[in-house]
N, C-alpha and C positions, 0 to 999 in steps of 0.2 A: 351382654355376655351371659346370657342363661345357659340354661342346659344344651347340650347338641348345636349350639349355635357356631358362626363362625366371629373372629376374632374383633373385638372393637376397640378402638385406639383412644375413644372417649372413656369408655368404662374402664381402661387400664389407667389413664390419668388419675379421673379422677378416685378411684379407690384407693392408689399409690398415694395419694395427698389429702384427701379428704378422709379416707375411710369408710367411704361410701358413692353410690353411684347414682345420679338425683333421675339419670335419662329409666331407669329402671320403671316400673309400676308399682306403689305403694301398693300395701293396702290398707292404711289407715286414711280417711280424708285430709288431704292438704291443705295448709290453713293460710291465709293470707293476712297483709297486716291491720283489717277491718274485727277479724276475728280475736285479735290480741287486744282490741277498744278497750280498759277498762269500764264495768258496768260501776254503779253506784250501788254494791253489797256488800254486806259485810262475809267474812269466808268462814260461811256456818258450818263447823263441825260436825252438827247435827247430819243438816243434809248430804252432805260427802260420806257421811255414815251409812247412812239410809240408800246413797247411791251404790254403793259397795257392796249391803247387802240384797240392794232389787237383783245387782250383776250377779251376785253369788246364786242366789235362790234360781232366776231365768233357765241359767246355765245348766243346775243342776236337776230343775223338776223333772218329777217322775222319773228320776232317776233310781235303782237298786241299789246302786256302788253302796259300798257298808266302807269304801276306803276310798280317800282323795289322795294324792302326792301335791304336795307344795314345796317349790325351791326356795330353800331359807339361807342368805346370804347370813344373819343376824344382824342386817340393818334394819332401818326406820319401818319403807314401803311390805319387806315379806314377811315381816313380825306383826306389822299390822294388820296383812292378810290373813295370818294365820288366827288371829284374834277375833277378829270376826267370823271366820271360816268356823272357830269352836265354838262361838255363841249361838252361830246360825244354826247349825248342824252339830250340838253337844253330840249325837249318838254315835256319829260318824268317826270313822279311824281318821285321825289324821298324819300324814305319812313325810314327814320330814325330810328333805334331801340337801345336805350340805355337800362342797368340794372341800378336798385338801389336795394342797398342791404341796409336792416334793419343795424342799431348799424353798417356800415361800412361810409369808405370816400365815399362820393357823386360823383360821378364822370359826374354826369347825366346835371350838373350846365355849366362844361364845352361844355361840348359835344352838349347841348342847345345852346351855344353861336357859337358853329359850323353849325352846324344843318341850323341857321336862317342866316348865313353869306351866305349861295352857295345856300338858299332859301326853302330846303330841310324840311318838314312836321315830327316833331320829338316826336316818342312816345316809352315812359319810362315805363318799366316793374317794380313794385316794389313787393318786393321779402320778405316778412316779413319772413320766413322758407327758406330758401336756402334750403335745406334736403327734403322739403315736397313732393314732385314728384319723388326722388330719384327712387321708384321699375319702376314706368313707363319710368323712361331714361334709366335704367339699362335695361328693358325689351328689349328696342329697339336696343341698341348698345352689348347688351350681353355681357357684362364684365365689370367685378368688378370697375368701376373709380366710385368716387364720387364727383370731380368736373367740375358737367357739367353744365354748365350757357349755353352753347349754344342752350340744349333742351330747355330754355324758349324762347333764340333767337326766331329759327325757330316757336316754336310753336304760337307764336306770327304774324311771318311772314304772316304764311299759310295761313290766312284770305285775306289778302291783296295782294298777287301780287305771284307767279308762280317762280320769282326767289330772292336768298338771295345774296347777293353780302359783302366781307368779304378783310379785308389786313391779311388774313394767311400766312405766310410763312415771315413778312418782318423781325422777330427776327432773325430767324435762317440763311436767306439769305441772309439781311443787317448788320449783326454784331448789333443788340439790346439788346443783354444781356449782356451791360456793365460793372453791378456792378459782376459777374459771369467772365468776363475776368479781371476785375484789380487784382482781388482777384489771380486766376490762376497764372497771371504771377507774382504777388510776392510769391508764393510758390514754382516757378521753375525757374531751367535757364536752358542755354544752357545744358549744364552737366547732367539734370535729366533723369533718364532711364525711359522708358515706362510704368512700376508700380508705377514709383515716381507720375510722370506725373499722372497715372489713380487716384492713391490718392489722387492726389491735383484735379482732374475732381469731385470727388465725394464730397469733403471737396464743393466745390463750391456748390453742390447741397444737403450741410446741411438739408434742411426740407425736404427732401425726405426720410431720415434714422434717426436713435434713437441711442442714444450710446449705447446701447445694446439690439439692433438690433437682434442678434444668438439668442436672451434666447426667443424671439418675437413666434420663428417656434418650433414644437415637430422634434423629428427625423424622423417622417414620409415625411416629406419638404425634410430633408437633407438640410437646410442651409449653405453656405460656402464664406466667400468672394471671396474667389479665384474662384465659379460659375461667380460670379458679375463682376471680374476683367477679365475675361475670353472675354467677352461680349462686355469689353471698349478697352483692347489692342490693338488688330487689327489698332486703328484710333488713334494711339500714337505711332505705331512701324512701321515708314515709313519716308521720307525723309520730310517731309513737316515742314515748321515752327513750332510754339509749337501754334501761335495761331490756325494756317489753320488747325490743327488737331483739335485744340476744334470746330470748325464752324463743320468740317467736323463729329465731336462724336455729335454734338446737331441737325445738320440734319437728321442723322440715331436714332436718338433717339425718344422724345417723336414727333415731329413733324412725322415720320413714321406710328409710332404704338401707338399714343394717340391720338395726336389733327386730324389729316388725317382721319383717321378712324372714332373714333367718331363725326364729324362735316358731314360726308357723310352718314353713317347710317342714324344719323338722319335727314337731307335732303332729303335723299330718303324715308325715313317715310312717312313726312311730307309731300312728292309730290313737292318739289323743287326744281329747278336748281341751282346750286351752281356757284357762279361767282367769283372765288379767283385768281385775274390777276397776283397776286404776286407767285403762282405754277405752272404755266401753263410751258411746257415741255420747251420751248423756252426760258422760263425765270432763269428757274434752273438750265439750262444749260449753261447760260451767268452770271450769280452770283457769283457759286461755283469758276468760274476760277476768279473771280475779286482779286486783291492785295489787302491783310486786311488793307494795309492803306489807299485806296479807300474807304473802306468800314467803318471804327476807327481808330476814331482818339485816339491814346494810349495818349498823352500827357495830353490831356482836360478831356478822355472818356469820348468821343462820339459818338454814334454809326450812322449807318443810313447814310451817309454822303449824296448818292446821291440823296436819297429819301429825305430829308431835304430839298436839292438844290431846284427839281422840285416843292416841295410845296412851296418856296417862291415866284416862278412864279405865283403865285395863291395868292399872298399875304397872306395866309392864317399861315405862320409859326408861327405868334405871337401869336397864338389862341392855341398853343400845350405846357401844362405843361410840366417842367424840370424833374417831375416826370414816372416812367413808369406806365402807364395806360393797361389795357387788359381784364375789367372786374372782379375785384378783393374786393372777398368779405372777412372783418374783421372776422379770422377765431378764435380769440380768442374769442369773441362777440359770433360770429355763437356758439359756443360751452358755453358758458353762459348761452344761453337762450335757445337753444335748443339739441344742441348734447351732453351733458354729458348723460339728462335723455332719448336721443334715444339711446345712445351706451349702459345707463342699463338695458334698458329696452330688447334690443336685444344680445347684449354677454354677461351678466351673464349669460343666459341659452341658449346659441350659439349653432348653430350645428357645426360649422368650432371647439368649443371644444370636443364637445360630442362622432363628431368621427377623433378628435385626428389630427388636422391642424394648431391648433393653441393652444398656451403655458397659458394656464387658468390661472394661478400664474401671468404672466406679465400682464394682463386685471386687476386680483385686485389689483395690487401692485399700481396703477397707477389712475384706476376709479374713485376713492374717492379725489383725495388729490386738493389741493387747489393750484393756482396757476403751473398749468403745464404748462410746457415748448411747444411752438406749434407747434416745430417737435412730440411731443407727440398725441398731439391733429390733428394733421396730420394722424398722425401713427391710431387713434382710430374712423377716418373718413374715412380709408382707410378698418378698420375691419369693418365698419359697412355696407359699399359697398358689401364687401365680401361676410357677411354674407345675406344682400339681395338678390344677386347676386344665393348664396347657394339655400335660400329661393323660388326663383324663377323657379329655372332649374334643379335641384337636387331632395331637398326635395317637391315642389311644394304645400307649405303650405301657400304660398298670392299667391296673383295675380298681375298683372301690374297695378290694380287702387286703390291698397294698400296706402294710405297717410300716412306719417311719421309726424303727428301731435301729 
């Protein structure tokens, strides 16, 4: 389902449940479950240092720019970047870019208190419509996602400085999606077989599906879990630990064919160079073989272990909520004030129904009622992408400066 393309009843699946679409073209290497082998190293600090700053320096030589922008969530991974970013390049402006989202957590309070620590110039996007640029992010990246907080990133950037500098990849690489592993391994042991296993992968990733999910597609989709289980076995049916198979299913997953994808589209939109030290080939290649207890701590759950380390170097650790940060906007909120009467406004008289993609019955059953569940409201931010998406390259009935007010 790219740009200008015609309609795929794969890529609607699996986006509607996965959040991602594996039949796509990465562009990060894909890694299989040889590459998640633990090596026998210990997870030097040092060197993950030193890799961060070769990535920084490569990126930037002989460059002029007297200014970088870095997205700073005020977590682990962009605090860290930004830390290195002022040691490498002290002379250089560094340009700080938070979101604030309307009716969500402020996350922008911390990330200020970061920001003024390493000296770093810090400017807040605030977002009263999360939804309202939607057709013009979707225009650019061509496919149906609808949470894209990074097109105000960059678009923000662009004025300011040539390149955007980002901690992408430290979930997937440093074991950050802790509450997504405890959960896992109390659903399985040793004993579980590879569909148990995929079961309990997807149970983890609850807001991405609806308990009745199948009634969601017409049989023109051909919905089937066994499509979806198809797609996760592979990285569950292998010698690896139970956890090294989940690191190794959530690298191949949305970080592949979601965040990759879209965060470089729109970069190259926008005319910037992307500075993400945490993917760089050298580094993902030293990660994937780390021992997950290097990486998580299962006792405490806690992720991140060595990225934590290096940041304390920088005294900067105590400035990092207990909570996970990433730009995270109140989507029950978001759907209060604005996406109930965007998703009426556009699927009650949907094309994605009209020609038979999507299940008209499960939109009403659900549009009206009070109090929905936010994998629902998930699910009905995920149709309204869709149908944009439709709107855009299909029927060609907006255009890309279409606002969703």
């Amino acid at each position: 389902m790219e740009k200008n393309s015609s309609v795929k009843p794969d890529t609607m699946r699996n986006i509607l449940t996965l959040r991602y679409d594996p039949t796509q073209t990465p562009l990060l290497p894909k890694k299989n479950w040889q590459d998640f082998i633990s090596k026998p190293v210990s997870a030097s600090e040092e060197f993950i240092e030193k890799l961060i700053e070769k990535n920084i320096k490569n990126k930037i030589a002989n460059s002029s720019e007297k200014k970088i922008a870095l997205a700073l969530s005020g977590g682990i991974d962009s605090t860290l970047i930004l830390a290195i970013l002022k040691k490498t390049f002290p002379n250089v402006s560094i340009e700080a870019i938070s979101i604030k989202f309307a009716n969500s957590i402020d996350e922008t309070t911390n990330a200020a208190k970061i920001a003024n620590f390493f000296g770093a110039n810090h400017h807040i996007v605030f977002l009263e419509n999360y939804l309202s640029e939607l057709p013009k992010a979707i225009s650019i990246i061509g496919l149906p996602f609808w949470d894209l907080h990074w097109y105000y990133v960059v678009k923000k950037a662009q004025p300011i400085s040539k390149f955007i500098a980002s901690g992408d990849g430290g979930d997937e690489l440093f074991g950050g999606y802790t509450f997504r592993y405890k959960k896992f391994l109390e659903l399985t042991n040793e004993n579980s077989t590879p569909l148990e296993k995929v079961e309990a992968y997807l149970q983890c990733h609850e807001r991405d599906w609806v308990a009745d999910h199948e009634k969601l597609f017409t049989r023109k989709i051909n919905f089937s879990w066994n499509l979806i289980h198809d797609i996760l076995t592979p990285y569950f049916e292998n010698s690896l630990n139970s956890l090294s198979q989940v690191f190794l299913a959530d690298y191949n997953g949305k970080l592949l064919y979601n965040f990759s994808i879209v965060n470089t589209r729109l970069a190259n939109h926008f005319g910037l160079v992307s500075i993400s030290p945490l993917l760089s080939e050298e580094m993902i290649s030293f990660a994937t073989h780390l021992p997950c207890d290097s990486k998580y701590d299962q006792k405490n759950n806690i992720g991140k272990l060595p990225l934590r380390n290096i940041l304390s170097k920088y005294k900067a650790d105590s400035l990092i909520t207990e909570e996970k940060l990433g730009f995270n906007v109140n989507t029950l909120n978001l759907w209060k004030f604005y996406g109930k009467e965007l998703c009426k406004q556009y699927l009650l008289d949907s094309n994605i129904v009209k020609d038979n993609w999507i299940n008209k019955d499960w939109i009403e059953k659900y549009i009206d009622k009070e109090d929905l569940d936010v994998k629902i409201i998930n699910k009905f931010l995920g149709l309204l992408a869709l149908e944009i998406w439709y709107r855009l390259f299909i029927t060609k009935e907006i255009n890309s400066d279409t606002k969703l007010d």
